[in-house]
Structure formats: C-alpha cells, structure tokens
C-alpha positions in Angstrom: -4.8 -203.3 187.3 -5.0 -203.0 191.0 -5.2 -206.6 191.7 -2.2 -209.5 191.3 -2.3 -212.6 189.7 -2.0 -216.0 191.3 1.6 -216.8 191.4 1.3 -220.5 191.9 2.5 -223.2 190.0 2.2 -226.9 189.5 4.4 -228.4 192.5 5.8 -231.0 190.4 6.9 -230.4 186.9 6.2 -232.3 183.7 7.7 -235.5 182.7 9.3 -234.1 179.7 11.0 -231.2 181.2 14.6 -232.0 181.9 16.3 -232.0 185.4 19.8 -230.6 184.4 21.4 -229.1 181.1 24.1 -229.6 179.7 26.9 -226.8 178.3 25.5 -225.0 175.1 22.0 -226.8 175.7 18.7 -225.0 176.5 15.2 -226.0 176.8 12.3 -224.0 176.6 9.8 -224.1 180.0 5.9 -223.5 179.4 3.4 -223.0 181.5 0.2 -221.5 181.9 -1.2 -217.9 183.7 -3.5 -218.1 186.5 -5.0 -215.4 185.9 -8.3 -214.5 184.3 -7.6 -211.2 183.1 -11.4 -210.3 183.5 -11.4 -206.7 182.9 -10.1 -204.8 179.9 -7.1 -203.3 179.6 -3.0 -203.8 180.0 -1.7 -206.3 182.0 2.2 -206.5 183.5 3.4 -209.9 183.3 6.5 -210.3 185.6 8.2 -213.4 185.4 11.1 -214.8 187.9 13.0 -218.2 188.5 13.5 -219.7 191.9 16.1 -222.8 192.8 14.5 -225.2 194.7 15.4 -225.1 198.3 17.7 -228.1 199.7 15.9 -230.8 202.2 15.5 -230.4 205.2 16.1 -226.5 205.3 13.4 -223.7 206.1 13.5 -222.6 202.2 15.9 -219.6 203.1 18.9 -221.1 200.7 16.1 -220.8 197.9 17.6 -218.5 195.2 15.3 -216.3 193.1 16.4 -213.7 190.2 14.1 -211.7 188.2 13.6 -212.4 184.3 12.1 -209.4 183.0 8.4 -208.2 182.4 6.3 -208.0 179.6 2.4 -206.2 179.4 -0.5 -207.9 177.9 -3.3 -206.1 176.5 -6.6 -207.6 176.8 -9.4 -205.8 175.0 -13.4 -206.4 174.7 -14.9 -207.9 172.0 -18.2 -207.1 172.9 -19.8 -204.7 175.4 -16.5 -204.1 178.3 -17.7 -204.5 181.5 -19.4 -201.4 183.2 -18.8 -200.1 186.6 -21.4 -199.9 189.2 -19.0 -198.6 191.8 -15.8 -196.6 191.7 -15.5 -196.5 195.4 -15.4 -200.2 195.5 -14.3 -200.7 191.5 -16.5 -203.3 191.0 -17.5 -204.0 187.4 -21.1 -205.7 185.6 -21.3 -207.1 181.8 -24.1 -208.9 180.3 -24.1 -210.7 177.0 -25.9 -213.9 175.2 -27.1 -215.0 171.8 -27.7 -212.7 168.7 -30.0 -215.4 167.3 -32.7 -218.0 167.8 -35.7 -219.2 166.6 -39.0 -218.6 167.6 -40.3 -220.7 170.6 -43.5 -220.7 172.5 -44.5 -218.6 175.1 -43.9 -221.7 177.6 -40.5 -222.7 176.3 -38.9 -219.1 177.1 -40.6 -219.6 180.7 -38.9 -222.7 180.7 -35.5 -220.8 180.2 -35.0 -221.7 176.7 -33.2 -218.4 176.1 -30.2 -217.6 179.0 -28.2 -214.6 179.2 -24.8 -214.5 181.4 -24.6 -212.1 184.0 -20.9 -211.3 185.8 -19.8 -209.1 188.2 -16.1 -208.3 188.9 -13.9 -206.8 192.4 -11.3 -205.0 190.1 -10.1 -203.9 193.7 -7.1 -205.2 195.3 -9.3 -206.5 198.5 -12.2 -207.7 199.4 -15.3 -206.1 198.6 -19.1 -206.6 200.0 -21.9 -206.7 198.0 -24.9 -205.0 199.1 -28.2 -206.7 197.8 -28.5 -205.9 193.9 -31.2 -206.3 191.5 -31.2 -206.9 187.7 -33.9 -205.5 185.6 -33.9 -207.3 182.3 -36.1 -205.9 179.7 -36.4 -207.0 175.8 -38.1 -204.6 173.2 -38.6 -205.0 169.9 -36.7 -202.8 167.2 -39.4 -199.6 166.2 -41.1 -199.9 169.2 -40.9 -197.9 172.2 -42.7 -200.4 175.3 -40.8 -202.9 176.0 -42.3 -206.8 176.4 -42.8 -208.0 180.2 -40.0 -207.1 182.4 -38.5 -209.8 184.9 -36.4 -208.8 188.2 -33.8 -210.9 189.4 -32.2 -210.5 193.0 -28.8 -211.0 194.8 -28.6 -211.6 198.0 -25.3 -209.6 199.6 -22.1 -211.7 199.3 -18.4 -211.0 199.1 -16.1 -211.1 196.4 -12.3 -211.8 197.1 -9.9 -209.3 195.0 -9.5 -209.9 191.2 -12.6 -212.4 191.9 -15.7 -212.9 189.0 -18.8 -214.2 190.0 -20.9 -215.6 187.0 -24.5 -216.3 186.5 -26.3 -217.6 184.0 -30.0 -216.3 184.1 -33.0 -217.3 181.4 -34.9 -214.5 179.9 -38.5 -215.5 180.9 -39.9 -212.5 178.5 -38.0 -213.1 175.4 -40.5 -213.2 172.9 -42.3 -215.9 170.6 -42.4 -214.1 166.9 -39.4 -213.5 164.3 -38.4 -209.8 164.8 -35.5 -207.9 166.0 -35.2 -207.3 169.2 -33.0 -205.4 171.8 -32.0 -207.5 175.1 -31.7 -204.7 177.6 -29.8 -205.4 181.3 -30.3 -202.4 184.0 -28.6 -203.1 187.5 -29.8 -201.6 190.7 -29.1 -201.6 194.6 -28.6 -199.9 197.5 -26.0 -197.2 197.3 -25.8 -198.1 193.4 -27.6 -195.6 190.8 -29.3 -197.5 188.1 -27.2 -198.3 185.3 -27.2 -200.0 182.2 -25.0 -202.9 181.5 -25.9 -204.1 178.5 -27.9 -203.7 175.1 -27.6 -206.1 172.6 -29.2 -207.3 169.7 -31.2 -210.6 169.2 -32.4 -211.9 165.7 -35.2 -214.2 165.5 -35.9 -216.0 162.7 -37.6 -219.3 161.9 -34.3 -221.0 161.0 -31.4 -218.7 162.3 -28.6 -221.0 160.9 -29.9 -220.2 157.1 -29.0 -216.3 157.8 -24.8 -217.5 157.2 -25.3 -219.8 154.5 -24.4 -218.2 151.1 -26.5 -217.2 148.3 -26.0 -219.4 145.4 -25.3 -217.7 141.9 -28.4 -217.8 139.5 -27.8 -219.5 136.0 -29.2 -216.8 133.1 -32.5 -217.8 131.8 -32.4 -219.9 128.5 -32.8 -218.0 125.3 
C-alpha cells in the first residue's frame, strides 16, 4: 500500500511495564497498530525502538535501531472494496444485513433497514472528492424491474491519505413481503463512470432468527 501507518504511540507507558531489566531478564512490550488496514491486501509492518532523549536536550541524543519487518495480509470477507478512480485510487464498498423481517411500508421510510456505505483515499496524499451520487436499488430474486430506486448525494469533500469516510444510509425502498431480494449499490459523479459497488443478498422472512435454529430429529411413528 501506498499510504503509511500512524507511527504514534501512547506518550506514557503502562503501569506494568518495567523501567529497567535486569541481566538474563526480558519482558515482552505490547501495543496496538494505528492503522486501519482498510483495503485488501499485504501490509509491511516495520517495527523500531527509540531511547528516550535526556532533559533538557533537543531530542538529537535519542537513539533508534531497527527491529525487523514483518507483512500482514488482510483479506475481504465479503465484497473488497471497488475502485471508482485509479487516477486518484480511491476505493467504494457497500454491505448490510442478509436478513430481516417484513416491516411496513412506513417503517423502511423510517430507516428501519440501513446499509453502510465507505469510501477509501488508498493514495499517499490528499485527494478531492468531486460531488458523487449513490443509486441504491433492491429487486427481487426472478424478477427483472427493480422496486423504487432512492439517490443519495455527496457534497465534494477531501479525504486525507489512508483516510475512510463511513456512512450509514437507510434503504427507504427495501420492501414489505418475505422474498429474496438483491440490495444493489451503483455510484456515480463527475469524471467517475457508473459502477457497481455492491450486490448482496437480503432474506426476508417472518421470523429471520428461526432460519439457524436446528431441525429436531423425528421419533418413528408407533407401531
């Protein structure tokens, strides 16, 4: 990836950790990557220690030496984010529930039902957004019209490098009767060609929660 990690750390460590160690001791140090990894892929982790500087000096005395590197695969479990741009490599994915029950027309207008929508600068600068809209569409399986489709609009923003913005958006046309259905995402702007993001599935049923619940073995009949 083109863009780096955050190399900061907590200023002050834990409690626990010790100050000094002793001949033949050691001590294992932990902490956590600040890094969101958003996009697919392998990841180089380099890792290096630094001596703390003494008081009252400009931080030149500071020591650091270089521990090794490692890579970290991260991969998708669901739909991996497209791109919309490979000028600017920024990246789209869309993704919510594969089941609910059925609702009323005025509870999915009341945004019952919510997908989340992300874009991603998988750039190593900054990258402005040009006004986008998202066409979200939801047919049902053996049909080929799709039910009402709803628009939503982004006004242009920036995105620092690395950077994910995340929205969550309701599906105002999700539908009312048990069925499967597709949940279809299309994204659209200036200087961006129409593409799909997303198509996923969505089950509903009158009690989604008794699909994963096991069927019990039948007794024989008495003879």
């Amino acid at each position: 990836m083109a863009f780096p990690c955050s190399t900061r750390v907590a200023d002050t460590p834990p409690a626990t950790e010790p100050t000094f160690l002793a001949p033949g001791d050691s001590f294992t140090f932990a902490r956590l990557l600040a890094c969101s990894m958003p996009l697919p892929g392998r990841y180089e982790l380099q890792v290096a220690i630094q001596s703390l500087a003494p008081q009252g000096s400009d931080g030149e005395d500071a020591d650091e030496a270089a521990l090794g590197a490692f890579p970290i695969d991260v991969t998708a479990l669901g739909d991996a984010p497209q791109v919309i741009s490979r000028d600017a490599e920024i990246y789209a994915v869309m993704a919510g529930r594969s089941m609910d029950s059925p609702l009323p027309y005025d509870a999915w207008r009341s945004g019952s039902y919510k997908v989340v929508f992300a874009l991603i600068n998988g750039s190593d600068g900054d990258v402005s957004l040009s006004a986008l809209t998202l066409v979200l569409s939801v047919y049902e399986e053996g049909r080929a019209f799709s039910c009402e489709e709803q628009e939503e609009h982004f006004n242009p923003w920036e995105l620092p490098p690395g950077a994910v913005q995340i929205f969550q958006l309701p599906v105002t046309s999700a539908p009312s009767e048990p069925g499967r259905y597709q949940v279809v995402g299309r994204l659209a702007g200036p200087g961006v060609p129409e593409v799909e993001i997303a198509r996923f599935g969505l089950t509903v049923e009158a009690d989604p929660y008794l699909s994963f619940l096991p069927e019990w073995p039948r007794r024989p009949a008495p003879r």
